[in-house]
Structures are given as structure tokens and as C-alpha cells.
C-alpha positions as CSV (number, residue, x, y, z in Angstrom):
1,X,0.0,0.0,0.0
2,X,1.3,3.7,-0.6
3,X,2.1,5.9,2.4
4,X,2.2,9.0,-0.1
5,X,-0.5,11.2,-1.4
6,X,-1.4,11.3,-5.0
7,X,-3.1,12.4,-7.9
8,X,-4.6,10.2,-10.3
9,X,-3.6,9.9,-14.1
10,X,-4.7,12.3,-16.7
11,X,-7.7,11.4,-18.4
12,X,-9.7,12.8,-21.1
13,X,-13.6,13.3,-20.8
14,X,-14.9,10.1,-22.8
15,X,-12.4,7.9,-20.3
16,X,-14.8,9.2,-17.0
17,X,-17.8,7.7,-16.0
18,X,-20.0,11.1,-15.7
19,X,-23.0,9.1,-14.4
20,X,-20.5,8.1,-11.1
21,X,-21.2,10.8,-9.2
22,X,-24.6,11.1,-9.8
23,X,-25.0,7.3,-8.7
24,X,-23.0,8.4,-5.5
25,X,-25.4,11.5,-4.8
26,X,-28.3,9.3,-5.3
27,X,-28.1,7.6,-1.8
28,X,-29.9,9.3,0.8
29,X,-28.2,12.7,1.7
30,X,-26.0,12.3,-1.1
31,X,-26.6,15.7,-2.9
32,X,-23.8,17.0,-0.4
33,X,-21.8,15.3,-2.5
34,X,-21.5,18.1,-5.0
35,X,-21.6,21.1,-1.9
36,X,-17.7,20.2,-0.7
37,X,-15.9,23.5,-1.1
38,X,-12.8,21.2,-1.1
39,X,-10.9,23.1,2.0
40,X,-9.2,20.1,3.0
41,X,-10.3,20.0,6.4
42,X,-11.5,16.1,5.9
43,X,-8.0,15.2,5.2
44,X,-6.3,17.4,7.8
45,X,-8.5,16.1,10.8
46,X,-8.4,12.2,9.3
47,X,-6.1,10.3,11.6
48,X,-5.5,8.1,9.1
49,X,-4.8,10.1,6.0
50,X,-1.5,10.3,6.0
51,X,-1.8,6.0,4.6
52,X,-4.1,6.6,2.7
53,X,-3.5,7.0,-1.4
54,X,-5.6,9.9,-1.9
55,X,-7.3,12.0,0.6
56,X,-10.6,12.6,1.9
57,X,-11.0,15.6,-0.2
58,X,-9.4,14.0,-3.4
59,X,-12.3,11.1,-2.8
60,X,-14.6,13.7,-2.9
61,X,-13.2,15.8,-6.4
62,X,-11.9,12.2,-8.2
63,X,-16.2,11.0,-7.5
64,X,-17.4,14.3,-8.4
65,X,-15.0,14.1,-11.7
66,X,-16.2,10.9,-12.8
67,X,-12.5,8.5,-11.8
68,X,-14.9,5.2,-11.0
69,X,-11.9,3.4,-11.5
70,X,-9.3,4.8,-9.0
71,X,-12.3,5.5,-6.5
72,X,-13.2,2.1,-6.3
73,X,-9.8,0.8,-6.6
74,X,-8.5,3.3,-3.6
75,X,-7.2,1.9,0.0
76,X,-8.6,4.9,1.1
77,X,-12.7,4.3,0.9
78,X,-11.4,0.7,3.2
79,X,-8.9,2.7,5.8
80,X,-11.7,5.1,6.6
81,X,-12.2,3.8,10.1
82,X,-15.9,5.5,10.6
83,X,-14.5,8.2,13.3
84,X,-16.7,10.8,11.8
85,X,-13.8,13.3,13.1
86,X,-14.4,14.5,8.9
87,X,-18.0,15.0,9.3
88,X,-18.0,16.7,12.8
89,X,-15.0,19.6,11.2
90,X,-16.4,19.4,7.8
91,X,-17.7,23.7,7.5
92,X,-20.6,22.4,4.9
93,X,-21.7,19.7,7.0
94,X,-21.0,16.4,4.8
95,X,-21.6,12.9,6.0
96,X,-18.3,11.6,4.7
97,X,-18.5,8.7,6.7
98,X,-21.4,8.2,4.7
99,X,-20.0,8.5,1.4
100,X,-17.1,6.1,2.2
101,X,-19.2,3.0,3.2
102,X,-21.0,3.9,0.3
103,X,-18.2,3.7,-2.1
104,X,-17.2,0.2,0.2
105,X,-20.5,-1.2,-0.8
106,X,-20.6,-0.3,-4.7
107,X,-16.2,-1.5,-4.7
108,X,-18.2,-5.3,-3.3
109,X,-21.0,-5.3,-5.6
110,X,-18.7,-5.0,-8.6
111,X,-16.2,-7.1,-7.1
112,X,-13.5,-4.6,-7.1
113,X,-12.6,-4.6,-3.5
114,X,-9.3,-5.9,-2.5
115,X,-9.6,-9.8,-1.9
116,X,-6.9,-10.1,0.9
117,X,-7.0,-7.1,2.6
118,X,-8.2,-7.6,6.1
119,X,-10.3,-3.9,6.3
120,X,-12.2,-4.8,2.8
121,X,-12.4,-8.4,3.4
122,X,-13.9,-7.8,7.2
123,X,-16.8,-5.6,5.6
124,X,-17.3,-7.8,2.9
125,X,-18.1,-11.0,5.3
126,X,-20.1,-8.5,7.9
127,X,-22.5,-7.6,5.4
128,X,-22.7,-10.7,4.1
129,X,-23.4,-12.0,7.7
130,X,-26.3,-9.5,8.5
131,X,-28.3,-9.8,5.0
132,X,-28.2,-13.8,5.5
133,X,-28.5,-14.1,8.8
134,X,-29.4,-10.7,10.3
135,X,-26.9,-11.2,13.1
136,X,-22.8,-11.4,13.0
137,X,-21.6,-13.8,14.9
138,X,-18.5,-12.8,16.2
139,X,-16.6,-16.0,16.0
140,X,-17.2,-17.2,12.6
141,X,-16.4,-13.3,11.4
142,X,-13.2,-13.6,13.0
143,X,-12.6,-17.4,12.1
144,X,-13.6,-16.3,7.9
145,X,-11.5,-13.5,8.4
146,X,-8.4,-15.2,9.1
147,X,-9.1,-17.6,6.7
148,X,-9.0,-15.3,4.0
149,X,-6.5,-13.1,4.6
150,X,-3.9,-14.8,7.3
151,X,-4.7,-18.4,7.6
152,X,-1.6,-18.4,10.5
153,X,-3.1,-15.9,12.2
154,X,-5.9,-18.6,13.7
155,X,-2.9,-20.6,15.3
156,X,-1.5,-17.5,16.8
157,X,-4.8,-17.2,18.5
158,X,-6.1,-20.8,19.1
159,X,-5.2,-21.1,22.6
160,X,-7.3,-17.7,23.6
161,X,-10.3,-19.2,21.6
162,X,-9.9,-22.4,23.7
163,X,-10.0,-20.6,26.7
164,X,-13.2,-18.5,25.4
165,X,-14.7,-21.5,24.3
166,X,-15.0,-23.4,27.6
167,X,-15.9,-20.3,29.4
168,X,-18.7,-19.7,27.1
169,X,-17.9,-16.5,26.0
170,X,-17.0,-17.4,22.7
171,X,-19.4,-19.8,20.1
172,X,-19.3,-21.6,17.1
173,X,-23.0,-21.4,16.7
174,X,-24.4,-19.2,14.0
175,X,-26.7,-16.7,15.3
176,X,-29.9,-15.6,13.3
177,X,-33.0,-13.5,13.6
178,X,-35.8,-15.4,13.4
179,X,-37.5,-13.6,10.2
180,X,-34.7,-13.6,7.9
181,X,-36.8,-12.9,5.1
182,X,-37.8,-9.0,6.9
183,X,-33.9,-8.7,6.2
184,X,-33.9,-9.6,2.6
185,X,-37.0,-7.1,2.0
186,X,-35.3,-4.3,4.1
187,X,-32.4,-4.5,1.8
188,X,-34.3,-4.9,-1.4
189,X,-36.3,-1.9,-0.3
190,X,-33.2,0.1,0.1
191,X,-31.6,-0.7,-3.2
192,X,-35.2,0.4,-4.4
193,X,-35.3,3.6,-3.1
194,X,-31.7,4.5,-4.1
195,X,-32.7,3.2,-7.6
196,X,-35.8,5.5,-8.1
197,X,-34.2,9.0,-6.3
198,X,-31.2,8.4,-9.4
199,X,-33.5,7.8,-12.2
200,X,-36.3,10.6,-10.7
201,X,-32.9,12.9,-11.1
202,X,-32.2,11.9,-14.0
203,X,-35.6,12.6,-15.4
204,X,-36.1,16.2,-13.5
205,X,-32.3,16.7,-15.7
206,X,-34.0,15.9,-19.0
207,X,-36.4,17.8,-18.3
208,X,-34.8,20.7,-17.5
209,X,-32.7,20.5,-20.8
210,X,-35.7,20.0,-22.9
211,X,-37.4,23.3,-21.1
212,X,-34.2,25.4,-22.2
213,X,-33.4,23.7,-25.6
């Protein structure tokens, strides 16, 4: 991973995806998206900027410009570690908290998140966890995690699990709501809503240009 803050490449117009950050600003509170007065504050109170590959406020301008790519492909939308330090110093009052588990989400769904990298591969198996089961159980996340990024790692701790494990305060068993289809309609609902506020924006655009053509 970098330790050094960048730029990304130059790119013409027809290499962007316009419609990015229009898909961005479509989740709920999203239009902030396009009120950052890029001041840098994000980056300068992030206690972990200084690792990641582009900024806070770089996210921000790159998703605004249309660089899909590099967003998704950043170690910065996974080291975001949900402090909301950003959105309590931020002077226009943007969620970017928000907009970086949103970016984690659409890096997943188009399977562009790092495999092996223990932030982007804990998200990945929490979410999965919840929209199955409704629950995380604590064990089997840690147990998958290791799996997947460190196998080793589960012999450095197997003595400590032991321990938990005869105690009780650790278990195997998977836990689960007991309406797991209320979970699978929750999300669906979501994905919905997101889906309709983007194309009623688009639409309220067209019709706009069609008023002033």
C-alpha cells in the first residue's frame, strides 16, 4: 500500500464515468456530495490520512469528476475507520463517513474490492453476515477473516479461543433473527429507493434541458 499522497492519471472526458457521481449522490443525503468547497479539512482532521493513497478531499473531487476506476480501486474508501472526526469539522456539514461505506458497498458489488485485505475483506463478510443471517456472529467473522487473509493468524490465536470457548464466551454457533426474510426485504427496499431518487434525477435533468433547448 502507498504511504504518499497522489493524484490520479490524466484522463480525457470520454475515459470518465459522468454518471459516477450522480450514482453516488443518489443515496440518501448524497446531494452533499457536489456542496464540498474542497478546504481540505476532511484530510487534515483524518487520523488516518497520512496512509491513505488519496485524501478525503481528493475522494470527494476524483467522485465528483467521474474517476470510477481509481475510487473504487482506492485503500482509502477501506482505511476510513468510521470516526466521523471528517463530518464533525467538515464547515458544509458532509456525512463523509457516509460517502465512504457507500463507495465500500458499490467497490463489493462489482467485485473490485481488494480480496486479501483484512479492512475490505472484514466488511465484505459483515455484510454478508447480516443480509443472510441478520446477526454477526463474532466468532465465525473472526474465524472467515483469518481464513481469508492470514490463515496463521488462527494458530496464533487458538489457545485464547480455547479458553473463550470453555468459558462460554465465545461460540461456534451461527446466530440468526428469526424472520430472515424481513432482512432480505429491508435491503431490497433500500436498493429500491436508491434506484428510483437516481432515475427521478435523471428525469427532473432531461427535463430541464428540454425546457431550455
Amino acid at each position: 500500500m502507498r504511504e504518499w499522497q497522489s493524484w490520479p492519471r490524466f484522463r480525457y472526458e470520454a475515459e470518465l464515468d459522468l454518471k459516477f457521481p450522480e450514482e453516488v449522490a443518489s443515496m440518501p443525503g448524497g446531494r452533499a456530495l457536489f456542496a464540498c468547497i474542497q478546504c481540505g479539512t476532511c484530510s487534515g482532521t483524518c487520523p488516518l490520512a497520512t496512509y491513505m493513497d488519496y485524501s478525503p478531499r481528493k475522494i470527494i473531487a476524483m467522485t465528483r469528476a467521474g474517476f470510477k476506476e481509481e475510487v473504487l480501486h482506492s485503500f482509502t474508501i477501506w482505511l476510513c475507520a468510521s470516526c466521523y472526526a471528517c463530518a464533525v469539522e467538515c464547515p458544509r456539514k458532509i456525512k463523509i463517513t457516509d460517502f465512504m461505506a457507500e463507495l465500500k458497498q458499490r467497490a463489493i458489488q462489482e467485485g473490485v474490492d481488494p480480496k486479501r485485505f483484512p479492512v475490505a475483506v472484514l466488511a465484505r463478510e459483515f455484510f454478508e453476515a447480516v443480509r443472510t443471517r441478520g446477526r454477526s456472529t463474532e466468532s465465525r467473522l473472526v474465524l472467515r477473516l483469518y481464513a481469508k487473509t492470514n490463515p496463521l493468524k488462527i494458530l496464533d490465536h487458538a489457545l485464547l479461543g480455547w479458553r473463550l470457548l470453555r468459558t462460554g464466551r465465545f461460540s461456534l454457533r451461527a446466530e440468526s433473527v428469526k424472520n430472515r426474510q424481513q432482512i432480505d426485504q429491508l435491503l431490497r427496499a433500500v436498493d429500491a429507493a436508491k434506484a428510483t431518487a437516481f432515475v427521478d434525477k435523471l428525469a427532473r435533468e432531461v427535463r430541464r434541458e428540454v425546457a431550455h433547448a
